[in-house]
C-alpha positions in Angstrom: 178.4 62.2 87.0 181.7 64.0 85.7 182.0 65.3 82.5 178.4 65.6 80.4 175.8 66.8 82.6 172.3 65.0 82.7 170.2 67.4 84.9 167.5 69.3 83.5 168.4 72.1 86.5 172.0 72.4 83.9 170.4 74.0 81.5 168.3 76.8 83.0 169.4 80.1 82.8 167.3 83.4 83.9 165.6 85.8 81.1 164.4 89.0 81.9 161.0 89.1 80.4 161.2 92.4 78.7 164.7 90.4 75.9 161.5 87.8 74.9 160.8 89.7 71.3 157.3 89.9 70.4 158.0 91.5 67.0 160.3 90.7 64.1 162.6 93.0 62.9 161.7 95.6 60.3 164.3 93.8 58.2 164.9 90.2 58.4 169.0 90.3 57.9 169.4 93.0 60.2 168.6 91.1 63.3 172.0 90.9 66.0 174.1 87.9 65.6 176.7 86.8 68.1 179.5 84.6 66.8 180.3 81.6 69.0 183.9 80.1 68.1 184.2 76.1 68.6 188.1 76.9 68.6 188.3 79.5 71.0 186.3 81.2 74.1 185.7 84.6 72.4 182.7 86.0 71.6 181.9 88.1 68.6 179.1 90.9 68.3 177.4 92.2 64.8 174.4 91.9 62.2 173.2 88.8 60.8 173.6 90.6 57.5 177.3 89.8 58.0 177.2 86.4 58.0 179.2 85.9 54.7 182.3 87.7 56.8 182.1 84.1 58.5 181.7 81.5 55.3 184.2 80.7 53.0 184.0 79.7 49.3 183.1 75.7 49.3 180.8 75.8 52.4 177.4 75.1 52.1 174.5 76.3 54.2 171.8 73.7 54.7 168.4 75.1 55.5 165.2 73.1 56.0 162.5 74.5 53.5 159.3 73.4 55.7 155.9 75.9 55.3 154.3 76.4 58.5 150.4 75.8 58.2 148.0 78.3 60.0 147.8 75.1 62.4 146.1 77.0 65.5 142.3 76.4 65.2 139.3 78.2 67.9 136.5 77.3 68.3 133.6 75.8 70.1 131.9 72.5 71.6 129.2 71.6 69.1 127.2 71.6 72.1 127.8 73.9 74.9 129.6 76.5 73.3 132.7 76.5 75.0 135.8 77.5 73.8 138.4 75.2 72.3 141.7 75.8 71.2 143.4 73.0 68.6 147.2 72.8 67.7 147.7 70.6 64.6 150.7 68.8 65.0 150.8 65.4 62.6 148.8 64.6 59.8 148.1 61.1 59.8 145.7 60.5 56.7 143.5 63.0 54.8 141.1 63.4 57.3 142.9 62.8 61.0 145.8 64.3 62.8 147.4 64.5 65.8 146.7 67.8 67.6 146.9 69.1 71.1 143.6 70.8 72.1 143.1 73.2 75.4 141.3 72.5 77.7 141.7 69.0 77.3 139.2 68.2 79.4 136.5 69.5 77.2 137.7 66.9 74.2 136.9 63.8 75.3 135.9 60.8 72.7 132.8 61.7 70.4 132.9 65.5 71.5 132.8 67.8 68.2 134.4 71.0 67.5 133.4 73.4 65.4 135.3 76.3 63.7 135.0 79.1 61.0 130.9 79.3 61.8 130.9 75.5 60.8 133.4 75.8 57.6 135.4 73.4 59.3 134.2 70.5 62.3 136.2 67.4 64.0 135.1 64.6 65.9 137.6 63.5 68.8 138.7 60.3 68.1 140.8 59.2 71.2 143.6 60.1 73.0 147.8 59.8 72.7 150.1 58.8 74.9 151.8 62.3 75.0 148.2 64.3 76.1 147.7 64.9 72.4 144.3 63.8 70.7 143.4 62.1 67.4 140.8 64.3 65.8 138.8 63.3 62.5 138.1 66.4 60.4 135.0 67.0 57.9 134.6 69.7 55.5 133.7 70.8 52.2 136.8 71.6 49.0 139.9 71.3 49.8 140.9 70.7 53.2 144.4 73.3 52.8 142.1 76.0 51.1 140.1 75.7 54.3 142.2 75.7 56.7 143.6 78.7 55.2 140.7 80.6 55.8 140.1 79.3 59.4 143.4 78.6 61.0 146.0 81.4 62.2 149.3 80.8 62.6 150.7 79.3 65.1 152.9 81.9 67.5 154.4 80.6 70.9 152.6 81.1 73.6 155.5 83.7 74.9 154.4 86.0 72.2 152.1 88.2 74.7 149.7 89.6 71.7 147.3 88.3 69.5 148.1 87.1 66.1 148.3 89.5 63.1 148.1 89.6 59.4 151.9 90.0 59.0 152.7 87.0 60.8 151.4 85.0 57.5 154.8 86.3 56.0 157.0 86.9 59.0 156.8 84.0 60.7 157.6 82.0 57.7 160.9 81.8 56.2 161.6 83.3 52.2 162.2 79.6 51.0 159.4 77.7 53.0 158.2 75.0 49.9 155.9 72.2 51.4 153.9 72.8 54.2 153.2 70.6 57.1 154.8 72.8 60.1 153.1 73.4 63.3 155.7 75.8 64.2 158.4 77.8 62.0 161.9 77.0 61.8 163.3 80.1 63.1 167.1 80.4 62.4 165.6 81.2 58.9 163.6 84.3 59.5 166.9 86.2 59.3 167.5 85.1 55.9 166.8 88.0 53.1 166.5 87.3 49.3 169.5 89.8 49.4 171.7 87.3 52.2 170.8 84.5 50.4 171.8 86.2 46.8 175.1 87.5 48.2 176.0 84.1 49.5 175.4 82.3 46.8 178.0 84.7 45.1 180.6 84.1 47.6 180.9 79.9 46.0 178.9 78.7 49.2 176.2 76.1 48.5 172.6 77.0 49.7 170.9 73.1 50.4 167.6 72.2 51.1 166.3 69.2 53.3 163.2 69.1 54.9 162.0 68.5 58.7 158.2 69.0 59.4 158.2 70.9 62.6 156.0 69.1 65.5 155.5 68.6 68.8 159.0 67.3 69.3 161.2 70.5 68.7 159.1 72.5 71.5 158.0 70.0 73.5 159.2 70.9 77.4 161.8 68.6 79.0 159.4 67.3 82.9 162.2 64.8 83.5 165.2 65.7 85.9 167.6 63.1 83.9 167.3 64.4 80.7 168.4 61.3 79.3 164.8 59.7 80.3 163.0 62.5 77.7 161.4 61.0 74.9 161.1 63.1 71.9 157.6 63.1 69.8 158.3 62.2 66.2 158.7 64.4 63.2 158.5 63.5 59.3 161.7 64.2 57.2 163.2 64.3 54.1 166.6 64.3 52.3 166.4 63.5 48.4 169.4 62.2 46.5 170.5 66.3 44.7 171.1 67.2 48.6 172.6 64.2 49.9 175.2 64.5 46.6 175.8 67.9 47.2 176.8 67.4 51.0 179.0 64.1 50.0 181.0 66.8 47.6 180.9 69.3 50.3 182.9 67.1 52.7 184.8 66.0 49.8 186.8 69.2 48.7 187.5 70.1 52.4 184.1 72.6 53.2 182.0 73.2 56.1 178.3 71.9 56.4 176.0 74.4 58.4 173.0 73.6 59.3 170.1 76.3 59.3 168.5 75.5 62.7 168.3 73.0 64.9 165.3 71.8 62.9 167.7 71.2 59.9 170.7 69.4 62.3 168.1 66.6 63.6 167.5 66.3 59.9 170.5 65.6 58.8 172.1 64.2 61.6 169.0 61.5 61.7 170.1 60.6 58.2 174.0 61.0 58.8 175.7 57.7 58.6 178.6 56.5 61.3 180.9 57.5 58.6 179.6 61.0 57.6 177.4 61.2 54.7 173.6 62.1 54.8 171.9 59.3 53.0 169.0 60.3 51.0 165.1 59.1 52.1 162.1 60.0 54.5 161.0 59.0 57.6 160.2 59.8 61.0 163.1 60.8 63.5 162.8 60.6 67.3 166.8 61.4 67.6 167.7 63.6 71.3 171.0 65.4 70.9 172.3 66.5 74.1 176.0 66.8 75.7 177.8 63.5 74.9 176.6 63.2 71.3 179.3 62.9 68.6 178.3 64.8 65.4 178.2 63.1 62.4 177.5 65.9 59.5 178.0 69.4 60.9 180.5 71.6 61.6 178.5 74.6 62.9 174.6 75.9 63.3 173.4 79.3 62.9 170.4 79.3 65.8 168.4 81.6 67.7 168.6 81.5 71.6 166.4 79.3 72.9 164.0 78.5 76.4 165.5 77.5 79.2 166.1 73.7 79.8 165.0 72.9 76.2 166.1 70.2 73.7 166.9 72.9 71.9 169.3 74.6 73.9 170.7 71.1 75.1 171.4 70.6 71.4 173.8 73.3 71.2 175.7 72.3 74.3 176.5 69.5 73.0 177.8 71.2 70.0 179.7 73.6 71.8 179.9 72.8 75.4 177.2 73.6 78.5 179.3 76.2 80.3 180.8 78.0 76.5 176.9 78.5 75.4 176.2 79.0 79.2 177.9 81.5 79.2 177.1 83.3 75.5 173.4 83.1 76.9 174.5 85.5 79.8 176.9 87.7 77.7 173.6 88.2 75.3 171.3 88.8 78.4 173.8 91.3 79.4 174.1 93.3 76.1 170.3 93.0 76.1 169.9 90.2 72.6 166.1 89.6 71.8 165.2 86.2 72.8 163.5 83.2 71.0 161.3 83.1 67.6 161.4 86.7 66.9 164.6 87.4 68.1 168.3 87.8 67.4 170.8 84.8 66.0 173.7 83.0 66.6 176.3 81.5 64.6 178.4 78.1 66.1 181.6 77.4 63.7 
Protein backbone atom coordinates (compact mmCIF):
# COMPACT_ATOMS: atom_id res chain seq x y z
CA UNK A 1 0.00 0.00 0.00
CA UNK A 2 1.43 3.71 -0.63
CA UNK A 3 1.75 6.07 1.97
CA UNK A 4 1.21 4.48 5.83
CA UNK A 5 2.88 1.33 6.13
CA UNK A 6 1.04 -1.73 7.75
CA UNK A 7 3.86 -4.34 7.99
CA UNK A 8 5.12 -5.34 11.16
CA UNK A 9 8.78 -6.05 9.21
CA UNK A 10 8.40 -1.62 9.02
CA UNK A 11 9.09 -1.13 12.22
CA UNK A 12 12.15 -3.29 13.16
CA UNK A 13 15.30 -1.83 13.48
CA UNK A 14 18.64 -3.62 14.88
CA UNK A 15 19.94 -2.92 18.58
CA UNK A 16 23.20 -3.83 19.66
CA UNK A 17 22.64 -5.67 22.92
CA UNK A 18 25.29 -3.94 24.89
CA UNK A 19 22.71 0.18 24.36
CA UNK A 20 19.73 -2.15 26.26
CA UNK A 21 20.40 -0.28 29.97
CA UNK A 22 20.14 -2.43 32.82
CA UNK A 23 20.65 0.32 35.30
CA UNK A 24 19.13 3.82 35.80
CA UNK A 25 21.02 6.70 35.92
CA UNK A 26 22.69 7.85 39.11
CA UNK A 27 20.49 10.92 38.58
CA UNK A 28 17.11 10.74 37.05
CA UNK A 29 17.29 14.27 35.02
CA UNK A 30 20.57 13.61 33.75
CA UNK A 31 19.63 10.89 31.46
CA UNK A 32 20.52 11.88 27.29
CA UNK A 33 17.65 13.35 25.50
CA UNK A 34 17.47 13.78 21.75
CA UNK A 35 15.11 16.39 20.40
CA UNK A 36 13.03 15.19 17.46
CA UNK A 37 11.48 18.42 15.49
CA UNK A 38 7.83 17.70 13.81
CA UNK A 39 8.76 20.90 11.69
CA UNK A 40 12.06 20.00 10.51
CA UNK A 41 14.51 16.92 9.92
CA UNK A 42 17.13 17.90 12.44
CA UNK A 43 18.13 16.21 15.27
CA UNK A 44 19.17 17.74 18.52
CA UNK A 45 21.52 16.11 21.28
CA UNK A 46 21.61 17.05 25.25
CA UNK A 47 20.41 16.23 28.88
CA UNK A 48 16.94 15.68 29.86
CA UNK A 49 17.63 18.20 32.57
CA UNK A 50 17.27 20.68 29.65
CA UNK A 51 14.00 20.11 28.75
CA UNK A 52 12.62 23.57 29.95
CA UNK A 53 15.15 25.00 26.90
CA UNK A 54 12.28 23.29 24.81
CA UNK A 55 8.76 24.50 26.78
CA UNK A 56 7.39 27.75 26.65
CA UNK A 57 5.27 29.63 29.29
CA UNK A 58 1.48 28.33 28.71
CA UNK A 59 2.45 24.66 27.87
CA UNK A 60 1.51 22.09 29.95
CA UNK A 61 3.14 18.74 30.55
CA UNK A 62 0.66 15.89 31.13
CA UNK A 63 2.05 12.90 32.98
CA UNK A 64 0.16 9.81 33.99
CA UNK A 65 0.53 9.44 37.95
CA UNK A 66 0.08 5.39 37.93
CA UNK A 67 2.15 3.38 41.05
CA UNK A 68 3.48 0.27 39.79
CA UNK A 69 2.64 -2.76 42.22
CA UNK A 70 5.52 -5.32 43.03
CA UNK A 71 3.21 -7.38 40.51
CA UNK A 72 5.87 -10.35 39.82
CA UNK A 73 5.00 -13.17 42.22
CA UNK A 74 7.37 -16.89 42.54
CA UNK A 75 6.44 -19.46 43.70
CA UNK A 76 5.46 -23.10 43.70
CA UNK A 77 2.69 -25.84 42.78
CA UNK A 78 0.98 -26.56 46.01
CA UNK A 79 1.72 -29.99 45.07
CA UNK A 80 4.83 -30.83 43.16
CA UNK A 81 6.94 -28.02 43.98
CA UNK A 82 7.62 -26.63 40.86
CA UNK A 83 8.38 -23.30 40.07
CA UNK A 84 5.83 -20.72 38.97
CA UNK A 85 6.20 -17.34 37.91
CA UNK A 86 2.81 -14.93 38.06
CA UNK A 87 2.60 -11.42 36.38
CA UNK A 88 -0.42 -9.46 37.70
CA UNK A 89 -1.85 -7.65 35.11
CA UNK A 90 -5.85 -6.57 35.91
CA UNK A 91 -7.52 -6.70 38.99
CA UNK A 92 -10.90 -7.75 38.47
CA UNK A 93 -12.55 -7.86 42.10
CA UNK A 94 -10.87 -8.11 45.56
CA UNK A 95 -9.85 -11.40 45.23
CA UNK A 96 -9.22 -12.25 41.25
CA UNK A 97 -7.05 -10.85 38.59
CA UNK A 98 -5.95 -11.33 35.39
CA UNK A 99 -2.19 -12.47 35.32
CA UNK A 100 0.13 -14.22 32.96
CA UNK A 101 1.81 -17.19 34.70
CA UNK A 102 5.10 -19.18 33.27
CA UNK A 103 5.05 -22.07 32.43
CA UNK A 104 1.65 -22.01 31.59
CA UNK A 105 1.40 -25.43 31.34
CA UNK A 106 1.77 -25.96 34.99
CA UNK A 107 -1.56 -23.66 35.78
CA UNK A 108 -4.14 -25.43 34.59
CA UNK A 109 -7.83 -25.05 36.28
CA UNK A 110 -7.83 -26.00 40.13
CA UNK A 111 -3.96 -26.05 40.35
CA UNK A 112 -2.72 -23.78 43.45
CA UNK A 113 0.20 -21.64 43.84
CA UNK A 114 1.74 -20.76 46.69
CA UNK A 115 4.10 -17.90 47.57
CA UNK A 116 5.84 -16.04 50.50
CA UNK A 117 6.14 -19.71 52.44
CA UNK A 118 2.19 -19.65 52.20
CA UNK A 119 1.67 -15.82 53.12
CA UNK A 120 -0.02 -15.56 49.92
CA UNK A 121 -1.94 -18.78 47.73
CA UNK A 122 -4.27 -18.66 44.30
CA UNK A 123 -6.39 -21.09 42.87
CA UNK A 124 -6.41 -20.97 38.88
CA UNK A 125 -9.58 -20.24 37.84
CA UNK A 126 -9.55 -20.55 33.96
CA UNK A 127 -8.05 -19.34 31.20
CA UNK A 128 -8.25 -15.90 28.70
CA UNK A 129 -8.35 -15.47 25.44
CA UNK A 130 -4.95 -13.73 25.21
CA UNK A 131 -2.86 -16.93 27.17
CA UNK A 132 -3.47 -14.99 30.36
CA UNK A 133 -5.17 -16.81 33.40
CA UNK A 134 -7.90 -15.80 35.98
CA UNK A 135 -6.39 -16.56 39.41
CA UNK A 136 -8.52 -16.34 42.79
CA UNK A 137 -6.20 -15.21 45.62
CA UNK A 138 -6.58 -16.06 49.55
CA UNK A 139 -4.78 -14.51 52.29
CA UNK A 140 -4.75 -13.04 55.54
CA UNK A 141 -4.86 -8.62 56.30
CA UNK A 142 -4.70 -6.65 53.64
CA UNK A 143 -4.21 -8.07 50.36
CA UNK A 144 -1.71 -4.64 49.21
CA UNK A 145 0.28 -5.06 52.63
CA UNK A 146 0.84 -8.60 51.40
CA UNK A 147 1.67 -8.33 48.35
CA UNK A 148 4.10 -5.83 49.43
CA UNK A 149 6.03 -8.23 51.29
CA UNK A 150 5.79 -11.06 48.63
CA UNK A 151 5.82 -9.48 45.26
CA UNK A 152 9.01 -7.73 43.50
CA UNK A 153 8.71 -5.49 41.00
CA UNK A 154 8.16 -6.07 37.87
CA UNK A 155 11.46 -5.38 35.47
CA UNK A 156 11.30 -6.45 31.65
CA UNK A 157 12.51 -9.40 30.88
CA UNK A 158 15.53 -7.48 28.91
CA UNK A 159 16.90 -6.43 32.20
CA UNK A 160 19.60 -9.38 32.40
CA UNK A 161 19.87 -9.25 36.41
CA UNK A 162 17.81 -10.02 39.17
CA UNK A 163 15.70 -7.58 40.85
CA UNK A 164 17.07 -5.23 43.63
CA UNK A 165 16.07 -3.16 46.47
CA UNK A 166 16.52 0.15 44.57
CA UNK A 167 14.18 -0.78 41.93
CA UNK A 168 11.22 -0.18 44.66
CA UNK A 169 12.13 3.62 44.02
CA UNK A 170 13.81 3.66 40.59
CA UNK A 171 11.54 2.03 38.74
CA UNK A 172 8.78 4.18 39.85
CA UNK A 173 8.23 7.66 38.92
CA UNK A 174 8.46 10.76 41.87
CA UNK A 175 4.70 11.38 41.37
CA UNK A 176 3.33 7.76 41.09
CA UNK A 177 -0.27 8.26 43.35
CA UNK A 178 -2.54 5.14 42.89
CA UNK A 179 -1.22 1.95 42.25
CA UNK A 180 -2.44 -0.66 39.95
CA UNK A 181 0.57 -0.85 37.29
CA UNK A 182 2.12 -3.96 36.17
CA UNK A 183 4.81 -2.18 34.53
CA UNK A 184 6.15 1.55 35.03
CA UNK A 185 5.48 4.31 32.80
CA UNK A 186 8.87 5.17 31.81
CA UNK A 187 9.15 8.56 30.11
CA UNK A 188 8.79 9.64 33.85
CA UNK A 189 11.77 8.16 35.48
CA UNK A 190 13.74 11.18 34.09
CA UNK A 191 11.69 13.46 35.98
CA UNK A 192 13.47 15.04 39.27
CA UNK A 193 11.65 17.02 42.10
CA UNK A 194 14.18 19.74 40.84
CA UNK A 195 12.80 19.33 36.72
CA UNK A 196 9.54 19.36 37.86
CA UNK A 197 10.12 22.52 40.41
CA UNK A 198 11.96 24.48 37.66
CA UNK A 199 9.16 23.86 35.19
CA UNK A 200 6.56 24.74 37.08
CA UNK A 201 8.49 28.16 37.46
CA UNK A 202 8.77 28.59 33.81
CA UNK A 203 4.38 29.17 33.64
CA UNK A 204 4.10 25.54 32.22
CA UNK A 205 1.25 23.38 33.69
CA UNK A 206 2.28 19.98 35.24
CA UNK A 207 -1.29 17.65 34.72
CA UNK A 208 -2.11 14.45 35.95
CA UNK A 209 -4.36 11.67 34.28
CA UNK A 210 -4.07 8.26 35.00
CA UNK A 211 -3.49 4.97 32.77
CA UNK A 212 -3.05 1.65 34.76
CA UNK A 213 -0.26 0.03 32.86
CA UNK A 214 -1.14 -3.71 31.53
CA UNK A 215 -0.71 -6.11 29.29
CA UNK A 216 -1.55 -3.86 26.47
CA UNK A 217 1.41 -1.28 26.42
CA UNK A 218 4.08 -4.34 26.18
CA UNK A 219 2.23 -6.75 24.61
CA UNK A 220 4.38 -8.04 21.31
CA UNK A 221 2.81 -7.27 17.92
CA UNK A 222 2.59 -11.70 16.10
CA UNK A 223 0.59 -10.17 13.24
CA UNK A 224 2.30 -9.15 9.90
CA UNK A 225 -0.62 -6.42 9.16
CA UNK A 226 -0.46 -4.56 12.11
CA UNK A 227 -3.71 -3.36 11.66
CA UNK A 228 -5.12 -7.03 12.70
CA UNK A 229 -3.33 -6.43 16.45
CA UNK A 230 -5.77 -6.25 19.08
CA UNK A 231 -4.69 -4.46 22.02
CA UNK A 232 -5.45 -5.85 25.78
CA UNK A 233 -7.44 -3.32 27.78
CA UNK A 234 -6.24 -0.90 30.28
CA UNK A 235 -8.29 1.14 33.09
CA UNK A 236 -8.08 5.01 32.88
CA UNK A 237 -8.87 8.05 34.30
CA UNK A 238 -9.29 11.77 33.55
CA UNK A 239 -11.22 13.87 36.38
CA UNK A 240 -12.92 17.19 35.55
CA UNK A 241 -9.48 19.66 37.32
CA UNK A 242 -7.45 18.04 34.29
CA UNK A 243 -9.78 17.95 31.58
CA UNK A 244 -10.43 22.00 32.59
CA UNK A 245 -6.98 22.63 32.59
CA UNK A 246 -6.26 21.12 29.09
CA UNK A 247 -9.57 22.96 27.55
CA UNK A 248 -7.60 26.29 28.88
CA UNK A 249 -4.38 25.01 27.57
CA UNK A 250 -5.63 24.86 24.01
CA UNK A 251 -7.49 27.90 24.68
CA UNK A 252 -4.70 30.61 25.10
CA UNK A 253 -2.67 29.06 22.24
CA UNK A 254 -0.21 26.37 24.38
CA UNK A 255 1.16 23.04 23.72
CA UNK A 256 -0.17 19.69 25.37
CA UNK A 257 2.63 17.10 26.03
CA UNK A 258 2.08 14.08 26.93
CA UNK A 259 4.44 12.21 29.40
CA UNK A 260 4.72 8.77 27.70
CA UNK A 261 3.00 6.93 25.55
CA UNK A 262 1.00 5.62 28.52
CA UNK A 263 -0.32 9.21 29.07
CA UNK A 264 -1.21 9.83 25.03
CA UNK A 265 -3.59 6.57 24.87
CA UNK A 266 -5.01 8.29 27.91
CA UNK A 267 -5.82 11.20 26.70
CA UNK A 268 -6.29 10.61 23.24
CA UNK A 269 -8.91 7.69 24.32
CA UNK A 270 -10.83 10.49 25.95
CA UNK A 271 -10.04 13.28 23.25
CA UNK A 272 -13.14 14.20 21.52
CA UNK A 273 -13.29 14.70 17.37
CA UNK A 274 -13.05 18.27 18.31
CA UNK A 275 -10.16 18.31 20.72
CA UNK A 276 -10.98 18.38 24.28
CA UNK A 277 -10.25 15.48 26.82
CA UNK A 278 -13.57 14.77 28.42
CA UNK A 279 -13.29 13.85 31.91
CA UNK A 280 -14.31 9.95 33.14
CA UNK A 281 -12.91 6.26 33.51
CA UNK A 282 -13.00 3.43 31.56
CA UNK A 283 -11.20 0.88 29.82
CA UNK A 284 -9.36 1.84 26.40
CA UNK A 285 -8.38 -0.71 23.72
CA UNK A 286 -7.31 2.36 21.30
CA UNK A 287 -4.01 1.18 18.58
CA UNK A 288 -2.23 4.30 17.34
CA UNK A 289 -0.22 3.62 14.45
CA UNK A 290 0.81 5.58 11.13
CA UNK A 291 -2.50 7.00 9.70
CA UNK A 292 -4.03 8.14 13.04
CA UNK A 293 -4.94 11.87 13.30
CA UNK A 294 -4.24 13.27 16.81
CA UNK A 295 -6.70 14.76 18.65
CA UNK A 296 -5.03 16.35 21.91
CA UNK A 297 -1.25 16.42 21.56
CA UNK A 298 1.26 18.30 20.11
CA UNK A 299 4.35 16.43 21.15
CA UNK A 300 5.52 13.29 23.66
CA UNK A 301 8.59 13.08 25.56
CA UNK A 302 9.31 9.00 25.24
CA UNK A 303 12.01 6.65 25.75
CA UNK A 304 13.13 4.40 22.68
CA UNK A 305 11.34 1.62 22.47
CA UNK A 306 11.48 -2.49 21.13
CA UNK A 307 11.51 -3.06 17.89
CA UNK A 308 8.07 -3.55 15.99
CA UNK A 309 6.19 -2.41 19.16
CA UNK A 310 2.87 -0.52 19.57
CA UNK A 311 4.99 1.60 21.20
CA UNK A 312 7.32 2.58 18.66
CA UNK A 313 4.39 2.40 15.96
CA UNK A 314 2.78 5.15 18.17
CA UNK A 315 5.47 7.55 17.58
CA UNK A 316 5.55 7.06 13.78
CA UNK A 317 2.55 8.06 13.51
CA UNK A 318 3.30 11.15 15.41
CA UNK A 319 6.25 11.85 13.60
CA UNK A 320 6.56 9.78 10.60
CA UNK A 321 8.16 5.86 10.12
CA UNK A 322 11.27 6.90 8.18
CA UNK A 323 11.91 10.60 10.62
CA UNK A 324 11.82 8.29 13.90
CA UNK A 325 13.48 5.52 11.68
CA UNK A 326 15.92 7.24 11.30
CA UNK A 327 16.42 9.12 15.07
CA UNK A 328 16.53 5.31 16.21
CA UNK A 329 19.76 4.80 14.07
CA UNK A 330 21.27 8.34 14.72
CA UNK A 331 20.88 7.24 18.71
CA UNK A 332 22.26 3.58 17.95
CA UNK A 333 25.07 5.34 16.38
CA UNK A 334 25.99 7.93 19.20
CA UNK A 335 25.47 4.85 21.49
CA UNK A 336 21.74 6.18 23.47
CA UNK A 337 20.79 3.60 26.24
CA UNK A 338 17.82 1.79 25.14
CA UNK A 339 14.26 1.06 26.70
CA UNK A 340 13.00 1.30 30.52
CA UNK A 341 16.28 2.36 32.03
CA UNK A 342 17.46 4.33 29.31
CA UNK A 343 17.80 7.70 27.73
CA UNK A 344 14.64 10.04 26.39
CA UNK A 345 13.31 11.67 23.65
CA UNK A 346 11.33 14.75 23.14
CA UNK A 347 8.73 14.93 19.83
CA UNK A 348 7.41 18.83 19.40
Amino acid sequence: MIGNKFNLSDFDYYLPKDLIAQEPPGLRDSSRLMVVRLDNEEFEHCKFKDLTEFLKPGDALVINDTKVIPARLIGNKDITGARVEVLLLKRLDFYRWEALVKPGKRALPGTRLIFGDGLLECRVLEGTDYGGRVVEFSFDGSFEEVLDRVGVMPLPPYIRRGPALADRHRYQTIYARLAGSAAAPTAGLHFSPELIKDIKDMGVDIISVLLHVGLGTFRPVKVEDIRRHHMHAEYYEIDEQASSAMAAVKSRGGRVIAVGTTTTRCLESAAGSSGTVHPGSGWTEIFIYPGYNFKIIDGMVTNFHLPKSTLLMMICALAGREKMLRAYHEAIAKKYRFFSFGDAMLII
